[in-house]
C-alpha positions as CSV (number, residue, x, y, z in Angstrom):
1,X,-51.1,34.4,-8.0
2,X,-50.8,36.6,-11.5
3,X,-53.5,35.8,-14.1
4,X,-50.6,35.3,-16.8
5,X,-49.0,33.1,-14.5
6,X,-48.0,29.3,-16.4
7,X,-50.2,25.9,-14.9
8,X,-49.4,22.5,-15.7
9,X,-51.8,19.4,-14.5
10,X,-50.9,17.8,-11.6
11,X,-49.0,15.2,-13.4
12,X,-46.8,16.7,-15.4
13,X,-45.5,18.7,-12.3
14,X,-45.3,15.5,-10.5
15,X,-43.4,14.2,-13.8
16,X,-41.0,16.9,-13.6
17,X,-40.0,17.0,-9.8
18,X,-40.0,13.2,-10.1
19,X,-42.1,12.3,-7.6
20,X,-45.6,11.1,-7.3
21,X,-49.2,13.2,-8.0
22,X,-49.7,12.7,-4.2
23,X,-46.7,13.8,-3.1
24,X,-47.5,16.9,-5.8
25,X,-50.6,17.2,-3.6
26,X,-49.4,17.2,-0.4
27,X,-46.8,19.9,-1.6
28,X,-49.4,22.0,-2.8
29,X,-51.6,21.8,0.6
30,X,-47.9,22.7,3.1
31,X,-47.5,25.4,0.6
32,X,-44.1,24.3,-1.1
33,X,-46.1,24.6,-4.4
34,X,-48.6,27.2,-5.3
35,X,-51.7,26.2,-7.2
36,X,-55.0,26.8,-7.8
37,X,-57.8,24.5,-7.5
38,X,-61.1,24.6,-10.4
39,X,-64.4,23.2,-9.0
40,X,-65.6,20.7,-11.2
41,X,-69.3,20.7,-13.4
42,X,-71.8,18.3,-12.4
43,X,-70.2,15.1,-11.6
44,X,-66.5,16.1,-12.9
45,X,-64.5,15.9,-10.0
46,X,-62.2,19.0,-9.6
47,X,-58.6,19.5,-11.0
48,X,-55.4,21.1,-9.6
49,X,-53.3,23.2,-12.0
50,X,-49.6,23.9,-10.5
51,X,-47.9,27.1,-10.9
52,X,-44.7,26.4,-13.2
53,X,-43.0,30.1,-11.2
54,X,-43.0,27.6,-7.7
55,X,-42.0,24.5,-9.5
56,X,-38.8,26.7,-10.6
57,X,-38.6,28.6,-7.3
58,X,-39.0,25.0,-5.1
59,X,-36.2,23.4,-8.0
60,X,-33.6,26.0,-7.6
61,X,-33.9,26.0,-3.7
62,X,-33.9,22.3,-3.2
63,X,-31.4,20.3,-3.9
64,X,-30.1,16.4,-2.3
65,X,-27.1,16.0,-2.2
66,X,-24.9,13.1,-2.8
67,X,-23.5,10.8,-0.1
68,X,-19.7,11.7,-0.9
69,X,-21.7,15.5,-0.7
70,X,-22.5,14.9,2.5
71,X,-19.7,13.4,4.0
72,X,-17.3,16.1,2.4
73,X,-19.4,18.6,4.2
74,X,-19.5,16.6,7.5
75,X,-15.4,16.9,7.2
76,X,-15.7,20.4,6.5
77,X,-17.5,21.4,9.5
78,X,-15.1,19.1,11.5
79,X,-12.2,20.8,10.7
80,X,-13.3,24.1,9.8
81,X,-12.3,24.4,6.0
């Protein structure tokens, strides 16, 4: 990960892929986002920061698609359009 590389908390990448901070966690531990995590002082727990590079990376490679997207597809292969 580059040292001038852009972090966000947790929850504001969560906000942003709509989705929830666990769900941001869980991404981050399969490796669909990258991330680094700081060790805490004393009795702070630790925090995540989320790389904003595989936020854009994982946004412009996934996409769901609509029901009428799906089915038009579905035709497609069936016929070979």
């Amino acid at each position: 990960m580059k040292t001038t590389e852009k972090m966000i908390d947790v929850s504001q990448a969560a906000n942003r892929l709509g989705v929830s901070i666990a769900t941001v966690y869980r991404m981050m531990e399969d490796g669909r986002l990258g991330g680094v995590r700081m060790k805490g002082i004393g009795s702070m727990k630790c925090s995540c920061k989320v790389s904003v590079d595989s936020i854009e990376l994982l946004e412009k490679n996934s996409r769901v698609l609509s029901l009428y997207e799906e089915e038009t597809l579905q035709q497609m292969k069936l016929f070979a359009i």
